[in-house]
N, C-alpha and C positions, 0 to 999 in steps of 0.2 A: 647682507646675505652672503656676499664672497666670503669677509673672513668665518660665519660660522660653517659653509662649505670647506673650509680651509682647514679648520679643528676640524668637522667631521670627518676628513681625508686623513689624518693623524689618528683618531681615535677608531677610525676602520684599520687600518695598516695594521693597528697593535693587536686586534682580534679578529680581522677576515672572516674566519669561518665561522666563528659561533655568531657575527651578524648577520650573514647571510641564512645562516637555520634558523637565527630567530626572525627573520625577516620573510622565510617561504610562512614559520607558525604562523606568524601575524596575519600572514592573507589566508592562512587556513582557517582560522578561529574568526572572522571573519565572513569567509563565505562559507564555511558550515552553519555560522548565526544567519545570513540567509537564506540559505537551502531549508535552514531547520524550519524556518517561521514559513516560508514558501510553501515547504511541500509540506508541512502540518494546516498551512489553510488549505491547500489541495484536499488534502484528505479531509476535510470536513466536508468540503463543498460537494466531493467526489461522492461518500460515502451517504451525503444528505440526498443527492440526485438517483444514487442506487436504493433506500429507501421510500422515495416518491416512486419508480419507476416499479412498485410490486415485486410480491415475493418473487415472481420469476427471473428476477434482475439478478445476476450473478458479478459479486465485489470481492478482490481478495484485499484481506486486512493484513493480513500476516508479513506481506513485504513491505509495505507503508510503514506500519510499526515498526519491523524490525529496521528500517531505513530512518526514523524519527527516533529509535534509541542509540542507534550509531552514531547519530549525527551530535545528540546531547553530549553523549560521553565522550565522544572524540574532539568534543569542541572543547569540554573542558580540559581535558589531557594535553590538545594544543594549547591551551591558554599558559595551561602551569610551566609547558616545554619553553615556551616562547619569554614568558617572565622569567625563569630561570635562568635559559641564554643571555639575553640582551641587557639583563640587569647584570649579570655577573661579568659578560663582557666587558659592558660600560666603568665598571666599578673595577676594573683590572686595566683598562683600557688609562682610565681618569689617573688611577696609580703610578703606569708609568708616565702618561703627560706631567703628572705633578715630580715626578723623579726626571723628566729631561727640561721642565719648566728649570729646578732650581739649580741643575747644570748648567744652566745660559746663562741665568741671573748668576749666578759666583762667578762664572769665566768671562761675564761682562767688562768690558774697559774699564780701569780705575777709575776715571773723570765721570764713568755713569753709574758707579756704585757709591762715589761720594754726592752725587744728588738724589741717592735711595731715598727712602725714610723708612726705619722699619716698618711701622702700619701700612707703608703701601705695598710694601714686598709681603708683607703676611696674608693681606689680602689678597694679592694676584696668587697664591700659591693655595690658597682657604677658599676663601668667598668666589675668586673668581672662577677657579676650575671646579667648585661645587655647582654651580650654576650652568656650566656646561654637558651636567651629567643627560640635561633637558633638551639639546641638542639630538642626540638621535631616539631616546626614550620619549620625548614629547614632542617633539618638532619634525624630523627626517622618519622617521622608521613610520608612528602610523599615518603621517601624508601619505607617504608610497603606497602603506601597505593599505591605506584606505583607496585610494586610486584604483590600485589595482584589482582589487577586490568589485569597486564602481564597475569597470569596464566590461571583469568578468561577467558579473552578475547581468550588465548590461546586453550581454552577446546571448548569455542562456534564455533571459527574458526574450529576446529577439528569435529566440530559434521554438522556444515554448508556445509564449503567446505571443509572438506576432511583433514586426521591427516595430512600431508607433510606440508598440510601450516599452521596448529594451529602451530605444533611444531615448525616450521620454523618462524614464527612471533614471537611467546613469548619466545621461545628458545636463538633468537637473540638478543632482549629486554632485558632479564634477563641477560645473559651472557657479552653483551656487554657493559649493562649498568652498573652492576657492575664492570666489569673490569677497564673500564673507572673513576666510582670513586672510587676506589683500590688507580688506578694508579695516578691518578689527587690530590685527597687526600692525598697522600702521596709526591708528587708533590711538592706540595701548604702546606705542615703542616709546614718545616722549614718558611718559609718565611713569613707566616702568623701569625709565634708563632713570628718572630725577629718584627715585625711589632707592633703588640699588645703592646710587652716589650718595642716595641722605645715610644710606645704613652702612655705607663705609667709613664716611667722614663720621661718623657716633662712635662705632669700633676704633677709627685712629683718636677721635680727640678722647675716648674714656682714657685708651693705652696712654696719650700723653697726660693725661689728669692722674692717673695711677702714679706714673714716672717723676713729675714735677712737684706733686702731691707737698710738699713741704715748700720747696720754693714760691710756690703757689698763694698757699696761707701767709707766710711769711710776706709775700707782698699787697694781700689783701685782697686774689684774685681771685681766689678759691671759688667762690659764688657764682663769677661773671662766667668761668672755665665752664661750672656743670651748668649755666643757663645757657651756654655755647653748647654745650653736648646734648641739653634735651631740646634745644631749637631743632637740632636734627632730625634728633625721633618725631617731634613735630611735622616737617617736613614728609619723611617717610611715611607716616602714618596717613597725612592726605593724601598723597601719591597712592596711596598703598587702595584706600576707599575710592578714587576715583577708578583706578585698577576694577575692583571688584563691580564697579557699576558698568564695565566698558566689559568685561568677562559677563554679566549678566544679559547686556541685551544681545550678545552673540552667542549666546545661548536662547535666548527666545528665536533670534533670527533663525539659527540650525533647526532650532522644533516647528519654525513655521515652514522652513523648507521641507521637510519630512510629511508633513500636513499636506501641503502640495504635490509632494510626489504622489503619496497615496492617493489623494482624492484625482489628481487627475490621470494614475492608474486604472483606479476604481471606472471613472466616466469612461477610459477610452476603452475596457476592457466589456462594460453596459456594452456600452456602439458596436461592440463586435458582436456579442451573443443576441443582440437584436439583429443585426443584419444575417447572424447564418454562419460567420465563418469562424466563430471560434464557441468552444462550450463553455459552459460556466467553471469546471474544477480549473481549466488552463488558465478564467478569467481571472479568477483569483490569487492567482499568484502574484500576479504585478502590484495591486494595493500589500500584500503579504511581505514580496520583500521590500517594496519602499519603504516600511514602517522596519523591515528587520534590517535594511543600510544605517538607521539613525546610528548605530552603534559605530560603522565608521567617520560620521562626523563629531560622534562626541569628544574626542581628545585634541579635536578643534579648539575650542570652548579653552579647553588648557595651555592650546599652544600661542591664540590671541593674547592671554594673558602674558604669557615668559617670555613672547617672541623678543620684546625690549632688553629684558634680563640677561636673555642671554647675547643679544647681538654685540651687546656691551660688552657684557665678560667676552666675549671674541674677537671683538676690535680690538681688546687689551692686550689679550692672550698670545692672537695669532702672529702681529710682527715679532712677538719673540721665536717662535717655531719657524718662523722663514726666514728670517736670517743667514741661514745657512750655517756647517757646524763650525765651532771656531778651530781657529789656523792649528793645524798640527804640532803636535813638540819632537824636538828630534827627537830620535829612539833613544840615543845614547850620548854620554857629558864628555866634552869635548876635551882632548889632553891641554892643560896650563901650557903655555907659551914659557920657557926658561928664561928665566931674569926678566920677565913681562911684570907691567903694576898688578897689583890687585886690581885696585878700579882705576881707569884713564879714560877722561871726557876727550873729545877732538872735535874742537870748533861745533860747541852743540848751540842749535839753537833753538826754543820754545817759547810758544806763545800760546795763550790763553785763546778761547774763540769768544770773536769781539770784542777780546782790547784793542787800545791804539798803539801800544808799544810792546814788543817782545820781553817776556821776562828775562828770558838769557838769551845773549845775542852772541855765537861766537866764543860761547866759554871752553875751556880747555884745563885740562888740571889731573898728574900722577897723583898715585895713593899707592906708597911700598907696603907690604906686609910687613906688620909690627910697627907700622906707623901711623901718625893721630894726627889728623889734619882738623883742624876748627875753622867752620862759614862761619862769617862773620856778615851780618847787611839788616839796615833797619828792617822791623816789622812788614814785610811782602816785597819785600827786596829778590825772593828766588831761594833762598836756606833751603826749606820743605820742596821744593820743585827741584833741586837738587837730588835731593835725597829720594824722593819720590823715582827720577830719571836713572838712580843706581841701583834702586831695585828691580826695574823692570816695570814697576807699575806706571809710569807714562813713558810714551815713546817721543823722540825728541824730531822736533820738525827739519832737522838738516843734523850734519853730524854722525858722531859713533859713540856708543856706551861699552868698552869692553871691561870684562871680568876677565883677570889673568891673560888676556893677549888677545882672548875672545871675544866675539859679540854676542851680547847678550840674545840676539834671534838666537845663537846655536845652543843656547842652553837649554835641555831639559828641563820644565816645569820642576818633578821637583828637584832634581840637582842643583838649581838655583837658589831654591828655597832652604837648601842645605848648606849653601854655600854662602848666601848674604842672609844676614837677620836687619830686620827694623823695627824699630820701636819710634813708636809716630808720636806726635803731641799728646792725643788723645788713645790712649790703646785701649783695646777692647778688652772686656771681660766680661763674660757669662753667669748666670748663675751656678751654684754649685760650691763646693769647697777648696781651698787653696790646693790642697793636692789634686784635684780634678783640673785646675785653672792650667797647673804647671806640665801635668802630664798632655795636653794638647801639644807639646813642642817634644815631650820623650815620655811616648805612653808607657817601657818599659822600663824607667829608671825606678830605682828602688826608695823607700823614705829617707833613705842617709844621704843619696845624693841631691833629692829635692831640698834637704834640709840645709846639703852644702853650700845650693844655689841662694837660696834666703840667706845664708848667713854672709856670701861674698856682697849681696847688696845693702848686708845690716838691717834685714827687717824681721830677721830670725825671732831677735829680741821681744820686740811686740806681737808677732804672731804669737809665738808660744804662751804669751799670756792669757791667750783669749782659744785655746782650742789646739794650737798648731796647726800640724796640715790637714786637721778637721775642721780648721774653721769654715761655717759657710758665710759663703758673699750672698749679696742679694742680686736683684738685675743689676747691671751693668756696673759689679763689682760693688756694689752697697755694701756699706760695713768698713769700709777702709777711708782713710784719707786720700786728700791728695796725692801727697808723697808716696805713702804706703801703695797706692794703686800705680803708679808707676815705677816702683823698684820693683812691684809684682811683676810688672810688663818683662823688667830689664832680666831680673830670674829667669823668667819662661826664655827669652830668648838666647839667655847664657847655655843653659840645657844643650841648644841644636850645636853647638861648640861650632859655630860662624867660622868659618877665612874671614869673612867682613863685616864690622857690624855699621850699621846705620842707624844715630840719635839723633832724636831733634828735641832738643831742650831737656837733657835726658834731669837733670837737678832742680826743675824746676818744681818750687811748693817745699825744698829741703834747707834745713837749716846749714850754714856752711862747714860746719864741719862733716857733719853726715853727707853733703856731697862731696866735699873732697873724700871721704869713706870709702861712698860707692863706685868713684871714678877707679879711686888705686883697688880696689877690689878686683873692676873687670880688666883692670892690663893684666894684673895677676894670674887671674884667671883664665886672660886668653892674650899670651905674651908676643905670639904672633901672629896673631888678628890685627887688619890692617883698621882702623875706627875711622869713622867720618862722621862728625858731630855738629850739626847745628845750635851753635853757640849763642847764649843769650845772656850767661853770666859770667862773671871775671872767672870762679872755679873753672868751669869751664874751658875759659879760653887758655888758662895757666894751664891746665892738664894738658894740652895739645903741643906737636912739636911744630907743626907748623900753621897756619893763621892764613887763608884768604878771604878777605874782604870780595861782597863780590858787587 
């Protein structure tokens, strides 16, 4: 319950006002549904007692009515007020959580965005804050505004006919009906949570079945994969029926509370007009509104059901909202240091969390502008942690990373980003077309300079055969090669025209000539950009002027 307190304390901030008006509608539509059914059995009972008592009985009708048409039309006027608020709140509210959800998630640490998977991130940003929308619409908003409406109705009842049966109405109401979703909620939270988890894990393993989809076949897996994905729906589906059996009997339970109220309105309101102190029109209200409260416990019945769902999505949700915002970038890019490296390690040292040995212990190492330094170190030797340490994206456990004289803390987010490019093992690519791919690095460059960018990495040739820079990719650059998807990478990043570029295995998948191709292409093209290349092949290591082993 904390963290979805937690979300609700976020998703109020974002609209304050429109939930607190939707939140007085709610108790208004509410207790005008009592008042309505109350004082319309009043007036029957009233109206029946002034006809037993002979013509000489004098009954005004005309204020009752007119008090039972107000109360109709005003109840529905709040209803639609109240829907319209709180839904659109909610629904503006959820928008920006989902717009500061994926703020956190992209400004997250590097080391916790390479343990992402896209399915789970698609889900925490879809599935999960969909589920939230139930939070103050199903959950918070008619709890309250059911309450409150209980208490009210309880106090009027109390001052009408008589404290026995305020208390006995609202008493009952409040007590029953929470216990009920105590009990019910609590019920329905496993089952509801195993449910939600089966329809994520189906959503993530279809995406992976789509993505793998050839791989898959090719290994003869294809089958095993989708009787792995409809195991889920499986899953779900029981969850899902034990759900609706745990929603059903807390719905009988709320109808038998209601049953209860009235009848033992009804008896206690008998015992008064037997004894003398109360009349029949006043008795009737208390059976009248018990049965007109049921309408506050019915969205009970719905919130037993979600309470799992959503507690879930909020235990997900909320540690990323509490975290606090992330650290600030300085305002402005800090002047170059004269005759400083490009990039200079100083005694850095990183470790992994829970190895036994530091990957770089104490390393140190200049990098002039216009100069090409090649790692060299077997396979998880430190290369990519390297590289990784000089963009900024890991920070190094003792030591200093500067840019030009700098440390990289004083770099502005994107002046950084202008200032070093990297091209990782695996680079990312989107769907959409090669000029779409290229322009995420210079959305304003023209076709001739994208076309230049491809031709410095020699993949001009074969793009143009198939489209040019219309060709579309598929997800994750589908349609290309190997090679081809990584001279893509090395284009795009040539574009931001780097002070420093960062390769890791930039030839790798290319035949040697073609790599020697694309090495002299980017000194060419960025003659005094200083390179730092994670070295795997002799091309490679021969392009560079200097070579440590690390």
């Amino acid at each position: 319950m904390r963290a979805i307190l937690a979300v609700f304390r976020a998703i109020l901030r974002a609209e304050r006002a429109a939930f607190l008006r939707g939140a007085a509608l709610a108790v208004c539509v509410a207790a005008m549904g009592a008042a309505l059914l109350g004082l319309s059995g009043w007036f029957i009972v009233a109206a029946g007692a002034a006809g037993l008592a002979g013509a000489g009985a004098m009954f005004d009708v005309f204020r009752p009515s007119a008090a039972v048409r107000f109360l109709a039309l005003g109840r529905a006027a709040a209803r639609y007020g109240e829907r319209l608020l709180t839904h659109d709140a909610t629904l503006r509210a959820l928008t920006a959580l989902r717009v500061r959800l994926l703020a956190r998630l992209a400004a997250a640490p590097f080391a916790k965005l390479e343990r992402l998977r896209g399915a789970q991130a698609l889900n925490r940003l879809t599935a999960d804050v969909d589920a939230l929308d139930g939070a103050p619409l199903r959950l918070i908003l008619p709890v309250a505004a059911g309450a409150a409406t209980q208490v009210a109705a309880g106090l009027a009842l109390g001052w009408l006919a008589g404290p026995a049966i305020g208390l006995w109405v609202a008493g009952l109401h409040l007590a029953g009906g929470g216990a009920a979703l105590l009990i019910g909620a609590q019920a329905a939270r496993a089952p509801a949570r195993r449910a939600e988890r089966a329809l994520q894990a189906l959503r993530a393993r279809v995406v992976g079945l789509v993505r793998a989809r050839e791989q898959l076949a090719a290994a003869g897996r294809l089958p095993a994969q989708i009787a792995h994905a409809l195991d889920a729906d499986r899953r779900r589906r029981t969850d899902r029926a034990r759900l609706d059996r745990i929603e059903r009997r807390a719905g009988l339970a709320l109808d038998a509370l209601t049953l209860a109220a009235a009848c033992g309105a009804l008896a206690l309101g008998l015992a008064a007009v037997a004894s003398g102190t109360l009349d029949p029109a006043r008795a009737a209200l208390g059976p009248f509104v018990a049965l007109a409260l049921a309408e506050t416990l019915a969205p009970l019945r719905r919130a037993v059901a979600d309470y799992g769902r959503i507690a879930d999505a909020a235990g997900r949700v909320a540690p990323e909202l509490g975290g606090g915002t992330a650290p600030a970038s300085p305002a402005a890019a800090p002047g170059r240091v004269a005759g400083a490296a490009a990039l200079a390690l100083d005694r850095v040292r990183f470790s992994r969390p829970g190895a036994a040995a530091p990957v770089l212990a104490g390393l140190s190492l200049r990098l002039a502008p216009g100069e090409t330094l090649a790692l060299t170190a077997p396979s998880g030797g430190g290369k990519s942690t390297v590289l990784a340490l000089c963009a900024g994206m890991l920070a190094p456990d003792a030591g200093a990373v500067r840019l030009f004289g700098r440390d990289l803390a004083a770099w502005p987010e994107p002046s950084l980003r202008a200032t070093v490019a990297m091209v990782p093992q695996r680079p990312a690519l989107m769907r959409g077309t090669v000029r779409e791919a290229l322009r995420l690095a210079a959305p304003r460059a023209d076709d001739a300079t994208l076309r230049d960018a491809l031709e410095t990495v020699a993949l001009w040739p074969a793009v143009a055969l198939r489209g040019g820079l219309d060709l579309a990719l598929g997800d994750r650059g589908a349609g290309l090669s190997g090679g081809e998807h990584r001279r893509l990478a090395l284009a795009r990043a040539l574009l931001r025209r780097p002070a420093a570029m960062l390769l890791d295995e930039p030839t790798e998948g290319l035949e040697a000539a073609t790599a020697a191709k694309v090495l002299a292409g980017l000194r060419a093209a960025l003659p005094d950009a200083a390179f730092m290349i994670a070295a795997h092949r002799q091309a490679e290591v021969a392009w560079a002027d200097r070579i440590l082993p690390l």
